[in-house]
PASEBA-1860 file (N, C-alpha, C; in nm, 3 decimals):
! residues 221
1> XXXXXXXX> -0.602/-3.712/-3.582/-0.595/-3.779/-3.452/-0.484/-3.720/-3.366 ~ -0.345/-3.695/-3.410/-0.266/-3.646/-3.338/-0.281/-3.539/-3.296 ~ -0.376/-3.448/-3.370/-0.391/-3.304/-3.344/-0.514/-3.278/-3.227 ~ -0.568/-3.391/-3.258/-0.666/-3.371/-3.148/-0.603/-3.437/-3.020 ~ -0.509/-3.525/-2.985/-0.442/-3.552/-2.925/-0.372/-3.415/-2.837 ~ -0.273/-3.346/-2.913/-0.232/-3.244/-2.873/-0.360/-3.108/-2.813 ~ -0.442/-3.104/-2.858/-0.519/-3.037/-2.818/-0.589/-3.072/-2.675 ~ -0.633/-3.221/-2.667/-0.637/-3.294/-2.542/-0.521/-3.222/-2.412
9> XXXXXXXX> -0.395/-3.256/-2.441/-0.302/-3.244/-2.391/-0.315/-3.096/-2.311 ~ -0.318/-2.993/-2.435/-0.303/-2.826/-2.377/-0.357/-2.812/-2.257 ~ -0.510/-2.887/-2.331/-0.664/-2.874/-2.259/-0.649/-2.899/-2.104 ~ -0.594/-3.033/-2.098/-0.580/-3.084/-1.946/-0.459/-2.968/-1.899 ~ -0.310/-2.934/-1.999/-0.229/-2.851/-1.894/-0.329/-2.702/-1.826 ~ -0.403/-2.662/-1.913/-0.433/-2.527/-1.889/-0.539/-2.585/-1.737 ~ -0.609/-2.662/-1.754/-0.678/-2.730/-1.643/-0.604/-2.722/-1.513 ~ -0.510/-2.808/-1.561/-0.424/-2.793/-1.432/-0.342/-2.696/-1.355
17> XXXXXXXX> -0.335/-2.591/-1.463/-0.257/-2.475/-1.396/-0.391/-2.394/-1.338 ~ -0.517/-2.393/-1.338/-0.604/-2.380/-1.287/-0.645/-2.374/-1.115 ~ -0.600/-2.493/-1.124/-0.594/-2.518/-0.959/-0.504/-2.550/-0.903 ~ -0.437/-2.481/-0.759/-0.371/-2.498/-0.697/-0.296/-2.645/-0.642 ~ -0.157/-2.687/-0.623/-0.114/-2.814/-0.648/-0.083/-2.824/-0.458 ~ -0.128/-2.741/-0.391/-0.096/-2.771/-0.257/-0.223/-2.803/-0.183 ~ -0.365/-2.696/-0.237/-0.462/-2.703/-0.146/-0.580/-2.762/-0.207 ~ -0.539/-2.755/-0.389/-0.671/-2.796/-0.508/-0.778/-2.660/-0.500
25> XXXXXXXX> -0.729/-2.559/-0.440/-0.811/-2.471/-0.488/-0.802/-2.393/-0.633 ~ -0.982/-2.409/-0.647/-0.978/-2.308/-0.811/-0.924/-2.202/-0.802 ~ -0.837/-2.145/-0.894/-0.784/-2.018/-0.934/-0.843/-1.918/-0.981 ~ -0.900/-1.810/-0.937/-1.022/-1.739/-1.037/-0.927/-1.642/-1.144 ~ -1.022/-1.628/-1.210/-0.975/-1.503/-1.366/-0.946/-1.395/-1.330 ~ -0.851/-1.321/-1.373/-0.833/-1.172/-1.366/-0.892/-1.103/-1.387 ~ -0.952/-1.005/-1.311/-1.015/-0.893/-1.376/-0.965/-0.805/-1.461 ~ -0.995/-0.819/-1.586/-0.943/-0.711/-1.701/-0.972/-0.529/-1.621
33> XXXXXXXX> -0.904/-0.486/-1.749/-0.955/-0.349/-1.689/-1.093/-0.293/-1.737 ~ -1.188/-0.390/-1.807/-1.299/-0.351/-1.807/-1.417/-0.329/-1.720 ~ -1.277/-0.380/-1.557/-1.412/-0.405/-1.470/-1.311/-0.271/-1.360 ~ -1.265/-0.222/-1.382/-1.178/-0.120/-1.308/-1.278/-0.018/-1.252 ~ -1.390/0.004/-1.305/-1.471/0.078/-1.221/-1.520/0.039/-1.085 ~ -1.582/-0.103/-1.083/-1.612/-0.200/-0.966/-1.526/-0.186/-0.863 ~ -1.364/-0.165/-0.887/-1.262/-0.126/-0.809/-1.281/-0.022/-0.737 ~ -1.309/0.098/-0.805/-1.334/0.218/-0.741/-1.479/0.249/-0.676
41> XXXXXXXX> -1.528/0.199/-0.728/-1.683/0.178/-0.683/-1.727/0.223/-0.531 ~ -1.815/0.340/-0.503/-1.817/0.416/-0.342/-1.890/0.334/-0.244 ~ -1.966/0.191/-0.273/-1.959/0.129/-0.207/-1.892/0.056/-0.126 ~ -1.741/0.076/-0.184/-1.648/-0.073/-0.137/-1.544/-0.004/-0.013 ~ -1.649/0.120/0.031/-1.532/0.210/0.139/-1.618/0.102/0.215 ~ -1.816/0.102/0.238/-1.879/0.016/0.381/-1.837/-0.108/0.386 ~ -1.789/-0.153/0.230/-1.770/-0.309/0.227/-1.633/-0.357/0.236 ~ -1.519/-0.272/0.233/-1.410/-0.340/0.272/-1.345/-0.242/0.404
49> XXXXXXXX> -1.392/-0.126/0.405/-1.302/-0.010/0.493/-1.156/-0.026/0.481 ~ -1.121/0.041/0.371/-0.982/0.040/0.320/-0.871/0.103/0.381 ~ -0.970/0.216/0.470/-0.861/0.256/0.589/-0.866/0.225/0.703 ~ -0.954/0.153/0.761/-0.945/0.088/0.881/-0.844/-0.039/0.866 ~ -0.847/-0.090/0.782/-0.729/-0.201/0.675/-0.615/-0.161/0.698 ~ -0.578/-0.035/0.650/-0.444/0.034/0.664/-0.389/0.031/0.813 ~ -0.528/0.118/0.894/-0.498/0.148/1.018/-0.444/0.018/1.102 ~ -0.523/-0.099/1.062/-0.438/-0.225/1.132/-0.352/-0.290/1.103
57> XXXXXXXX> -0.315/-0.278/0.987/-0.210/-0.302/0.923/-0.064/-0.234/0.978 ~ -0.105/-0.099/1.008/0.003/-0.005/1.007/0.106/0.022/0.925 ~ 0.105/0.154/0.866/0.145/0.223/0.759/0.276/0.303/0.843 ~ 0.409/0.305/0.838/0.485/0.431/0.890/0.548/0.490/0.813 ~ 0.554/0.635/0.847/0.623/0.705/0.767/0.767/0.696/0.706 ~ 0.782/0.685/0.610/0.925/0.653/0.535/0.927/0.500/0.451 ~ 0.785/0.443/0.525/0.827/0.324/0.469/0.854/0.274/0.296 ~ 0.893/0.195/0.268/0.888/0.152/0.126/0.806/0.008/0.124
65> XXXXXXXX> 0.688/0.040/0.040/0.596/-0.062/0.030/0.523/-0.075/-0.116 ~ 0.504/-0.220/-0.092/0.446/-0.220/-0.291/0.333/-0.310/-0.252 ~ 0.266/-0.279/-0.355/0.100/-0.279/-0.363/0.086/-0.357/-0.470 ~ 0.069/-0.497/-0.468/0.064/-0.601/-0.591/-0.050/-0.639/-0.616 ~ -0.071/-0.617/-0.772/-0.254/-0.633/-0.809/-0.275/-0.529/-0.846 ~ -0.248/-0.372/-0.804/-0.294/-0.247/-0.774/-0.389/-0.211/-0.856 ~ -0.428/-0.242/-0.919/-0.567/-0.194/-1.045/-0.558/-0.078/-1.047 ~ -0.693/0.001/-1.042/-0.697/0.129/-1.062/-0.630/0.274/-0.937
73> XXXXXXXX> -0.545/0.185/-0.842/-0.470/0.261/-0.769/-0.557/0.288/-0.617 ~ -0.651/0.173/-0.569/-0.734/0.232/-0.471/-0.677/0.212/-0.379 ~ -0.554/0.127/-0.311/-0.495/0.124/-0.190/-0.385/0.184/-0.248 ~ -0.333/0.188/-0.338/-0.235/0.302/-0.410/-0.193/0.425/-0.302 ~ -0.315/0.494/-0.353/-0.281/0.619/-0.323/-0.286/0.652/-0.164 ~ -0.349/0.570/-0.146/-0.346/0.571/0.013/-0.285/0.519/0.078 ~ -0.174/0.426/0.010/-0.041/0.426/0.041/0.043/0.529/0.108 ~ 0.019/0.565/-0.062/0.099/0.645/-0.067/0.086/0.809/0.052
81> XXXXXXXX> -0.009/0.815/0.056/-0.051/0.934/0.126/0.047/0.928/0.284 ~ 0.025/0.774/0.342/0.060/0.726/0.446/0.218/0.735/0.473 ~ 0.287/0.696/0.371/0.453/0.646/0.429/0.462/0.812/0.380 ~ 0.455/0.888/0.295/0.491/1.026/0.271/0.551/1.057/0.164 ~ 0.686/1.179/0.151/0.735/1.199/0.038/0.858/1.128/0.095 ~ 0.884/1.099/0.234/1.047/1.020/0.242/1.006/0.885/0.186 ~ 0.842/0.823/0.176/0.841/0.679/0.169/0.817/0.681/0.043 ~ 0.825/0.518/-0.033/0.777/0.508/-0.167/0.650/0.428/-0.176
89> XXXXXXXX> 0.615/0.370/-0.267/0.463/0.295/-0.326/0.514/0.239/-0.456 ~ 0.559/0.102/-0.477/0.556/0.005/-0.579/0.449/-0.008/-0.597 ~ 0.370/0.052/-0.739/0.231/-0.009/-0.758/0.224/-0.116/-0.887 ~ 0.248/-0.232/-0.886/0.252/-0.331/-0.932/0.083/-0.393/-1.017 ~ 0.123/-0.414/-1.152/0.023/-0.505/-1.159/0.051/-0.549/-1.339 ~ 0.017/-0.640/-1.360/0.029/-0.744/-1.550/-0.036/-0.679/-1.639 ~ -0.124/-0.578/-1.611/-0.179/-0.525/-1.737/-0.150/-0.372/-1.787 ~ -0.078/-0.335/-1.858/-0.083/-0.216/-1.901/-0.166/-0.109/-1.885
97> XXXXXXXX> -0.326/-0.140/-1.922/-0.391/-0.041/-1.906/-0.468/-0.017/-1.782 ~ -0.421/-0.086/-1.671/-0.474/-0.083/-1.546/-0.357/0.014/-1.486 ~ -0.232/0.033/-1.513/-0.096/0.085/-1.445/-0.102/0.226/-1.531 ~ -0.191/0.244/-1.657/-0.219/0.390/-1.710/-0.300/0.458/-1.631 ~ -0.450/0.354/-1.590/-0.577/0.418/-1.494/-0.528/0.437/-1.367 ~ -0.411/0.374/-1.351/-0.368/0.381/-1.205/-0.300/0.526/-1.222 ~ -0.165/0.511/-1.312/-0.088/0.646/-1.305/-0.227/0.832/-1.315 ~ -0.269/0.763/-1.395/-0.392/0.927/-1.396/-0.468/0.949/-1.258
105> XXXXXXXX> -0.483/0.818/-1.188/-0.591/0.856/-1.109/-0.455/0.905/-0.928 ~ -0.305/0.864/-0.955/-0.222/0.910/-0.894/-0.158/1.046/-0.897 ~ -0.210/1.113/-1.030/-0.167/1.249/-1.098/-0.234/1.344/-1.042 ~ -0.402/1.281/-1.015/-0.500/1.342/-1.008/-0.523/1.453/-0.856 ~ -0.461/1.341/-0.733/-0.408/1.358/-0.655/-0.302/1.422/-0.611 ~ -0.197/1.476/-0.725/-0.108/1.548/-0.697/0.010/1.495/-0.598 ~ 0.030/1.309/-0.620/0.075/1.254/-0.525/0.253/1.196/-0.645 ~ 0.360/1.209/-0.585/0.489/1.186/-0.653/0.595/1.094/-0.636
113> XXXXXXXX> 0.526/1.014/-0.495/0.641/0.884/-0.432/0.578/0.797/-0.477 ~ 0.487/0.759/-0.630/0.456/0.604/-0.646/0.532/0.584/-0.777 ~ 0.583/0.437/-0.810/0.625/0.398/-0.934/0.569/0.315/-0.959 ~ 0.548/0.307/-1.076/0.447/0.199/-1.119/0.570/0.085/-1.171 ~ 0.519/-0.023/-1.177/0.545/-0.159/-1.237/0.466/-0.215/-1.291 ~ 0.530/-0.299/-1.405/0.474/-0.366/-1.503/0.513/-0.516/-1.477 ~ 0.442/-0.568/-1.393/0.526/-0.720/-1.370/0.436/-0.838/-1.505 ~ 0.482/-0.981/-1.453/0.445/-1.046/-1.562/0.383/-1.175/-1.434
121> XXXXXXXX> 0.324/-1.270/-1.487/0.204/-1.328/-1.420/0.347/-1.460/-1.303 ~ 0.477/-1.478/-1.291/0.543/-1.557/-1.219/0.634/-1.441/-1.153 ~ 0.643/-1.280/-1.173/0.750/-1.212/-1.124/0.658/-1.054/-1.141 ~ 0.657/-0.986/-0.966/0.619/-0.876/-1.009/0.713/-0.770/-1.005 ~ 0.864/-0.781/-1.039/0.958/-0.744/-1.048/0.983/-0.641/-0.956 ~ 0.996/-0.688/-0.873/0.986/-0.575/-0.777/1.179/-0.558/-0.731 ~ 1.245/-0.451/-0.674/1.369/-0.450/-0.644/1.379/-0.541/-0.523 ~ 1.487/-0.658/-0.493/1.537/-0.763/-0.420/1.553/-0.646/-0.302
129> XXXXXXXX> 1.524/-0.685/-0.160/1.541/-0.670/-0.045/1.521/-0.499/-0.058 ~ 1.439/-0.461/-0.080/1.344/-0.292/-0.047/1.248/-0.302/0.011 ~ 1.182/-0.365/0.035/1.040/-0.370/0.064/1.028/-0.381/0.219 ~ 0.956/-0.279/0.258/0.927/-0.266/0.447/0.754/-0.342/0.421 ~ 0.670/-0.327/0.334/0.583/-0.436/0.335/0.540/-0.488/0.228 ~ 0.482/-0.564/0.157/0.414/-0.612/0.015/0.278/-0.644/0.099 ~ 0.199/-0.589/-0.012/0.015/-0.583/0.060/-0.043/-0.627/-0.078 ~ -0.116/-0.723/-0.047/-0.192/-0.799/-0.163/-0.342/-0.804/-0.106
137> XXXXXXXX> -0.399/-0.718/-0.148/-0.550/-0.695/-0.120/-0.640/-0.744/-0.277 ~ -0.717/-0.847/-0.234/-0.823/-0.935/-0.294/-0.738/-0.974/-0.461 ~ -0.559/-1.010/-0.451/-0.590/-1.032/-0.587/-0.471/-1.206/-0.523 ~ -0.439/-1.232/-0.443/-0.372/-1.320/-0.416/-0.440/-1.456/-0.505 ~ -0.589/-1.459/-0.483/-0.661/-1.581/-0.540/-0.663/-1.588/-0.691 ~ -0.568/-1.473/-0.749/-0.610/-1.513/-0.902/-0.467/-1.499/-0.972 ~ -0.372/-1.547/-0.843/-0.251/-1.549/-0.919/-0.216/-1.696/-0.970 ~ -0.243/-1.701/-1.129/-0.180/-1.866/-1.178/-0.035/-1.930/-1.140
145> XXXXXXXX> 0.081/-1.826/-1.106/0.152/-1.898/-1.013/0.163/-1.845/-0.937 ~ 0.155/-1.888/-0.870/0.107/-1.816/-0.700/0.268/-1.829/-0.583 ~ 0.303/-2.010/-0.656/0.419/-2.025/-0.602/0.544/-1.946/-0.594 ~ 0.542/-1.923/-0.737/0.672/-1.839/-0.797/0.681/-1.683/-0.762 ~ 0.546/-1.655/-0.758/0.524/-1.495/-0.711/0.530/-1.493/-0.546 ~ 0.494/-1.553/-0.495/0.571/-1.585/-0.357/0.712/-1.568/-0.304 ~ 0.793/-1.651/-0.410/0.900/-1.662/-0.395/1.011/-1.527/-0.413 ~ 0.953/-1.453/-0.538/0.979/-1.347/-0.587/0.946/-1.204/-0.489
153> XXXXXXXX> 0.817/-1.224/-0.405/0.847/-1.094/-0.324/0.873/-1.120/-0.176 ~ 0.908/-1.279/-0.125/1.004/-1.294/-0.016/1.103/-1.212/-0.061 ~ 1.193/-1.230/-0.208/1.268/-1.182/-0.212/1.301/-1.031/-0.216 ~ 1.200/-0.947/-0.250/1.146/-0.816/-0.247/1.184/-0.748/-0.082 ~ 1.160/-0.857/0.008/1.128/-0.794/0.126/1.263/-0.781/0.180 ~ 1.275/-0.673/0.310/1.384/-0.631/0.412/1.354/-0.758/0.473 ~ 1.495/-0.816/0.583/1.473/-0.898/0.668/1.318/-0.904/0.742 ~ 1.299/-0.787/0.737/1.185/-0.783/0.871/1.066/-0.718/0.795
161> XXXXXXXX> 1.061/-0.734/0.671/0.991/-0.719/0.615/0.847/-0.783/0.645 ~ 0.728/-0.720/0.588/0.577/-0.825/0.584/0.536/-0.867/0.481 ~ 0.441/-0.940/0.482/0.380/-1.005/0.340/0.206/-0.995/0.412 ~ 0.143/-0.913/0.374/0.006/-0.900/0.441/-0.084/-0.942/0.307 ~ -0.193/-1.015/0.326/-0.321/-1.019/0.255/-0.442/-1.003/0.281 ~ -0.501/-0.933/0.223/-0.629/-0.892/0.238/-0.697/-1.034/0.127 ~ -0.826/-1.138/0.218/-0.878/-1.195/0.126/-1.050/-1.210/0.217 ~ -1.139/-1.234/0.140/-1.281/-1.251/0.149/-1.296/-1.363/0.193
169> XXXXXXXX> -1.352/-1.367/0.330/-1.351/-1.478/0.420/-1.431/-1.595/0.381 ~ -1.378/-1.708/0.330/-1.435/-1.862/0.251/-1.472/-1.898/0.366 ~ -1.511/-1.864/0.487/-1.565/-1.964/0.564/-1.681/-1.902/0.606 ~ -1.741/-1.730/0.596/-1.879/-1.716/0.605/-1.957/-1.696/0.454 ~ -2.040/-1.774/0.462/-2.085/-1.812/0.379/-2.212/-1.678/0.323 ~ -2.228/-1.572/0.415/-2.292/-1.484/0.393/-2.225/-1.362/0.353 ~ -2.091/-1.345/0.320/-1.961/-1.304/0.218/-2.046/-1.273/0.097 ~ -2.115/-1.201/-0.007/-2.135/-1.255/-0.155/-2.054/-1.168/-0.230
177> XXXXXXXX> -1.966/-1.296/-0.267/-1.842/-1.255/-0.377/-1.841/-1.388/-0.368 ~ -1.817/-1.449/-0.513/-1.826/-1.584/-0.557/-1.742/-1.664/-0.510 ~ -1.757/-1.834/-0.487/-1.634/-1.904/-0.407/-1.484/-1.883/-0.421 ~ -1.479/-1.872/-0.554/-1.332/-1.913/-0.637/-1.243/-1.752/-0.581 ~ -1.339/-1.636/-0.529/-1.298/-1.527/-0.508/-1.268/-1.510/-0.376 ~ -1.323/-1.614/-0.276/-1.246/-1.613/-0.131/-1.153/-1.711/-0.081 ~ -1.075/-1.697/0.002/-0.982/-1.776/0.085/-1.010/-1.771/0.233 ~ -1.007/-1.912/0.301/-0.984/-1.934/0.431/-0.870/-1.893/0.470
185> XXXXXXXX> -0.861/-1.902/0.607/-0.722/-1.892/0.659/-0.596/-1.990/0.672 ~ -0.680/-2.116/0.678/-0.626/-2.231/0.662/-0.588/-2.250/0.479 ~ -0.628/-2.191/0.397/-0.601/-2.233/0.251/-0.451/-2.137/0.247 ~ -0.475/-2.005/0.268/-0.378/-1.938/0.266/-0.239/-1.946/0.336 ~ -0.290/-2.014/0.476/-0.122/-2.083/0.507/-0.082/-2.173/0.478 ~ -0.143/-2.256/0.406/-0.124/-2.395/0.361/-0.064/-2.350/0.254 ~ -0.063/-2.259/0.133/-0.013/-2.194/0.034/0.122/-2.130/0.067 ~ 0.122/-2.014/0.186/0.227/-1.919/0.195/0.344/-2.003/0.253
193> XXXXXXXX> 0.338/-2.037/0.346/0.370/-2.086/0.475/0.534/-2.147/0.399 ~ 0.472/-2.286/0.295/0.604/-2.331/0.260/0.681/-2.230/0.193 ~ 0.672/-2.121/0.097/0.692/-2.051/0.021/0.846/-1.981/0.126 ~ 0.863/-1.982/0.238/0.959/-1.926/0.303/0.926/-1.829/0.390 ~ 0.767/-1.834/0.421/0.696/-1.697/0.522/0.671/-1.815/0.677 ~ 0.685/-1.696/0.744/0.628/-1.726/0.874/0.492/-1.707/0.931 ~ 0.371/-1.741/0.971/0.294/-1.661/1.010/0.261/-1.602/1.102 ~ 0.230/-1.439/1.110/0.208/-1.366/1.252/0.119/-1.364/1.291
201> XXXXXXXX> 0.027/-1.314/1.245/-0.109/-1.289/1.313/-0.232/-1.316/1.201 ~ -0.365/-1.346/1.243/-0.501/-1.301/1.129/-0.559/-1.148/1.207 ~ -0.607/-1.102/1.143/-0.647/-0.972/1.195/-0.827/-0.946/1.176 ~ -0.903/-1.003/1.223/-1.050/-0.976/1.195/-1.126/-0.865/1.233 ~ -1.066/-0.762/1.187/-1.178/-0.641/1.217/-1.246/-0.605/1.102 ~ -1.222/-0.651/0.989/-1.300/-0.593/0.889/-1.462/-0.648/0.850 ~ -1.522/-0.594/0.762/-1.668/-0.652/0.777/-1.671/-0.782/0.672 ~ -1.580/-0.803/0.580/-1.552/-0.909/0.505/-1.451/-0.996/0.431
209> XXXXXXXX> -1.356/-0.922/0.526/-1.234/-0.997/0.443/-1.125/-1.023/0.600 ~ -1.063/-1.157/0.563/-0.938/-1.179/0.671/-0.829/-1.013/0.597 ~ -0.726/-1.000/0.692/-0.607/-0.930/0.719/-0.521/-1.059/0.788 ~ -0.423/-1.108/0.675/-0.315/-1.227/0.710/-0.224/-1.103/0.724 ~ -0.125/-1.164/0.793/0.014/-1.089/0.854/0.144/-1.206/0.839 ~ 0.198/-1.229/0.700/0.330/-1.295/0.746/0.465/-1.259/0.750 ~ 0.595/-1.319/0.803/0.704/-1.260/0.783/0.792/-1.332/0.716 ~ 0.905/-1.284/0.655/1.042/-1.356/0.622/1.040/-1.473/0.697
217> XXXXX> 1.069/-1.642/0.671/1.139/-1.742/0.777/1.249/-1.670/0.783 ~ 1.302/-1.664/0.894/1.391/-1.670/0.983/1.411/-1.501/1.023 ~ 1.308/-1.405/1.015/1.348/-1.323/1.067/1.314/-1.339/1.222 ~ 1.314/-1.209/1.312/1.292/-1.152/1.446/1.155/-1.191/1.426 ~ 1.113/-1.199/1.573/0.946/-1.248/1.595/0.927/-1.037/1.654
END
């Protein structure tokens, strides 16, 4: 009885770390690296335009920027291509063998300003106050603390630093990528917002995903 008790118990914590404690949104699963091909996949240039992304985003030369989630290195390297050899590329992500497929497919390219990181699922260890931007393209929705990793690359950022996300728009419903895999705009500031960000702009040029834009509280507008 007690044991099933305790098992009860886990059952409901793991439940609850499941869904979000600000908005009740489901948390979706990580993609292992068994699905790292889907990443690279030559469809996902018509379906996300990864450089038209960049292009509105704006990339400048020298900058220092980290790329959290980075899987198999697909905004990686095109990072990296962008800020140059004066800029760097934090390519961040929890699984080992996604930050190996990443490093080969950065080799491959003949490209030398990225470092990889090995963060852990509340800290993507990134260096305190370096960061000219942190870009989280489609993995924001499957961070189990979402809070704490927030908190951790405010701290990452220059005063005037950004915090940009790329997420799959939850409000058209003709999107197909499963619910738990998109965010509104309204879910996402309802999330960031307290965390210590400001928000700047949404950016809708892409064919399926918002471009959020936030900053440091209390920096320069």
């Amino acid at each position: 009885m007690r044991r099933a008790c305790v098992l009860l118990c886990l059952s409901a914590l793991l439940c609850a770390e499941q869904v979000h404690p600000v908005t009740g949104r489901h948390i979706a699963p990580v993609m292992g690296v068994g699905g790292a091909d889907w990443l690279v996949r030559p469809e996902r240039e018509a379906e996300e335009a990864p450089d038209a992304a960049l292009d509105a985003i704006g990339i400048e030369r020298g900058a220092t920027v980290a790329d959290i989630g980075a899987g198999a290195g697909y905004f990686t390297w095109r990072l990296a291509e962008r800020v140059g050899l004066a800029g760097k590329v934090y390519a961040n992500d929890i699984q080992p063998e996604m930050l190996a497929l990443l490093r080969k497919n950065i080799d491959a390219r003949h490209l030398t300003n990225v470092e990889t990181v090995l963060g852990v699922v509340d800290d993507p260890k990134l260096p305190a106050g370096r960061m000219d931007l942190v870009l989280l393209v489609d993995v924001y929705h499957e961070f189990t603390e979402p809070e704490k990793m927030l908190r951790k690359m405010r701290e990452s950022l220059k005063p005037d630093g950004r915090l940009v996300l790329l997420e799959y728009r939850k409000e058209d419903p003709n999107v197909p990528i499963r619910p738990e895999h998109k965010m509104s705009v309204a879910e996402v500031r309802a999330e960031v917002e307290p965390e210590g960000f400001r928000f700047d702009k949404t950016l809708e040029t892409l064919p399926r995903q918002h471009i959020l834009i936030f900053k440091r509280l209390g920096s320069g507008t």
